[in-house]
TORRODO-482497 format. One line per field, with one value per atom (N, C-alpha, C, O): residue number from 1; atom name; x, y, z. Coordinates in steps of 0.02 Angstrom, whole numbers, plus 50000, padded with zeros to 5 digits. Example, Ala and Ser with C-alpha at 12.3 -4.5 7.8 and 13.67 -1.06 7.14 Angstrom:
BEGIN
n [1/1/1/1/2/2/2/2];
atom [N/CA/C/O/N/CA/C/O];
X [50660/50615/50660/50712/50642/50684/50645/50670];
Y [49716/49775/49835/49834/49888/49947/50002/50057];
Z [50390/50390/50390/50423/50354/50357/50394/50402];
This chain:
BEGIN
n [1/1/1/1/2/2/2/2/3/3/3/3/4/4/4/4/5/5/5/5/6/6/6/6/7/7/7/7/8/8/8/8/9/9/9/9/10/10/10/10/11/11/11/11/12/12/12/12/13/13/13/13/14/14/14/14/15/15/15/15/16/16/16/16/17/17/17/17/18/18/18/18/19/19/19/19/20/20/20/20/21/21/21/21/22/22/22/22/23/23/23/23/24/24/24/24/25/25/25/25/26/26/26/26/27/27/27/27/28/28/28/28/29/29/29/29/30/30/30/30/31/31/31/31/32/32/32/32/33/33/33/33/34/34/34/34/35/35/35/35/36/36/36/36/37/37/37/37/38/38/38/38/39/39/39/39/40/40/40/40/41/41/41/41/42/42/42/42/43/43/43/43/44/44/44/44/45/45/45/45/46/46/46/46/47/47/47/47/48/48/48/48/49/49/49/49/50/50/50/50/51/51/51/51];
atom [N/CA/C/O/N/CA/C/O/N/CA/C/O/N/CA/C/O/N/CA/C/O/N/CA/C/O/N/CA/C/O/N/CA/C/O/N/CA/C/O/N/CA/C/O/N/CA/C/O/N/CA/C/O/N/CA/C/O/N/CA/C/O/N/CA/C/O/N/CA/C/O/N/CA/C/O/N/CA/C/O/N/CA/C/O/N/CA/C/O/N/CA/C/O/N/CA/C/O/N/CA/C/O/N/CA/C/O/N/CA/C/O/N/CA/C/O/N/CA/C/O/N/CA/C/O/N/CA/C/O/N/CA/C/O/N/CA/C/O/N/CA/C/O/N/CA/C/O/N/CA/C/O/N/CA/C/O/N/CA/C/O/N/CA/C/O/N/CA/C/O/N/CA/C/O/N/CA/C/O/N/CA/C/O/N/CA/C/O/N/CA/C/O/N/CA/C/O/N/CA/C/O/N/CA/C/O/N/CA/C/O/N/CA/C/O/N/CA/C/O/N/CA/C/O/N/CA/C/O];
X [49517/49577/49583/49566/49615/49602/49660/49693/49669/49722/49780/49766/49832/49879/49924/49951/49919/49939/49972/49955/50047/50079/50123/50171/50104/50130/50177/50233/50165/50250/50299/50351/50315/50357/50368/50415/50323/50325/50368/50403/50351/50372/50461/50507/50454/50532/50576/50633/50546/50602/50617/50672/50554/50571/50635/50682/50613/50654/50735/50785/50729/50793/50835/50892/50788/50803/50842/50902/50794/50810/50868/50907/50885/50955/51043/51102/51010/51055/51083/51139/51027/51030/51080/51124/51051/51088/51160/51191/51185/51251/51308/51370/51248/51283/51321/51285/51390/51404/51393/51395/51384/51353/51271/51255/51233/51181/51166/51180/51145/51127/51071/51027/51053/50988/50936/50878/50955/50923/50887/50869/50879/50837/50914/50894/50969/51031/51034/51032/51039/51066/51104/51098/51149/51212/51178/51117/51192/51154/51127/51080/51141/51125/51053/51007/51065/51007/50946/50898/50951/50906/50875/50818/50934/50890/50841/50791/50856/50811/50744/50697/50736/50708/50636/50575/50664/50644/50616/50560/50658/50622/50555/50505/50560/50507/50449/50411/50440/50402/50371/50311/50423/50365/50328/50277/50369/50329/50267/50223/50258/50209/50147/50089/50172/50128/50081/50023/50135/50093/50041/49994/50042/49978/49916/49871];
Y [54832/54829/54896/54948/54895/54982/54967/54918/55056/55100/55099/55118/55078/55076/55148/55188/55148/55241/55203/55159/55253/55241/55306/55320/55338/55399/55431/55407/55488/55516/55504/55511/55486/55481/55403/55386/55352/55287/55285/55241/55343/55305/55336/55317/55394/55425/55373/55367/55329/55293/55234/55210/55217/55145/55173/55144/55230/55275/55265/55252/55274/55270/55194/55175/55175/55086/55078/55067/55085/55076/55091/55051/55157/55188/55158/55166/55125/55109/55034/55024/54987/54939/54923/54882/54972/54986/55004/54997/55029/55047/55014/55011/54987/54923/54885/54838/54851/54790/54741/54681/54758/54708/54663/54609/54711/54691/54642/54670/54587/54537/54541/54561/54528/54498/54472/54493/54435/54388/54433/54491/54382/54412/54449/54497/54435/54471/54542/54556/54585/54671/54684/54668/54719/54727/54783/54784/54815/54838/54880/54890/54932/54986/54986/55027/54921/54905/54857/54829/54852/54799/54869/54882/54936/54973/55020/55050/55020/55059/55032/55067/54963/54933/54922/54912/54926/54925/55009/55020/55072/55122/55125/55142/55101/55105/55049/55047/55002/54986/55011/55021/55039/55102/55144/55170/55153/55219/55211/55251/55136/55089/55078/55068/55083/55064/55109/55101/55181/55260/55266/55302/55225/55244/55276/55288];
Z [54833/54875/54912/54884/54992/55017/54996/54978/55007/54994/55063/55120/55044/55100/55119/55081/55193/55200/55261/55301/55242/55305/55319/55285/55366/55393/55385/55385/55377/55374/55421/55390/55497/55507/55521/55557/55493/55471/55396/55372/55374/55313/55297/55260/55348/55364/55386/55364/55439/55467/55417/55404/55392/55335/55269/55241/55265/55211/55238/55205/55290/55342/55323/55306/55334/55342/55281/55280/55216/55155/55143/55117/55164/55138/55187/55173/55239/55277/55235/55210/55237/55208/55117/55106/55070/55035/55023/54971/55086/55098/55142/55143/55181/55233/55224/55238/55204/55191/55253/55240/55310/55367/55369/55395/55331/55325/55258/55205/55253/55220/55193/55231/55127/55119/55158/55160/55183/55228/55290/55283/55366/55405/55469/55502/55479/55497/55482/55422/55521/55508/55560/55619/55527/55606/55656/55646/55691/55758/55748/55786/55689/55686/55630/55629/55583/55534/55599/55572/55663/55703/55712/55692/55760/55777/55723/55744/55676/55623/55625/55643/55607/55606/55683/55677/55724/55802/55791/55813/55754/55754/55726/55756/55649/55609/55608/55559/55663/55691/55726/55717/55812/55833/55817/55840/55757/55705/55696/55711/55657/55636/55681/55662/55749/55793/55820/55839/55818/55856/55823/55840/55762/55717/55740/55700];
């Protein structure tokens, strides 16, 4: 199995995400995040992508 590496400022923004999500009462389980959990999300993808 490789070894999965995801960047420091990939893994800053997911870190981001995490902590927003946890605190959110707007954000759901589910696939719904109120605007500020869409844009995190929209961040740490780009992140994902500069790869």
């Amino acid at each position: 199995m490789p070894d999965t590496f995801i960047r420091p400022t990939a893994q800053a923004s997911y870190n981001a995400y995490l902590a927003h999500i946890r605190q959110c009462r707007e954000c759901p389980a589910g696939p719904d995040r109120c605007a500020a959990g869409q844009e995190l999300v929209r961040v740490y993808l780009t992140d994902v992508r500069k790869g």
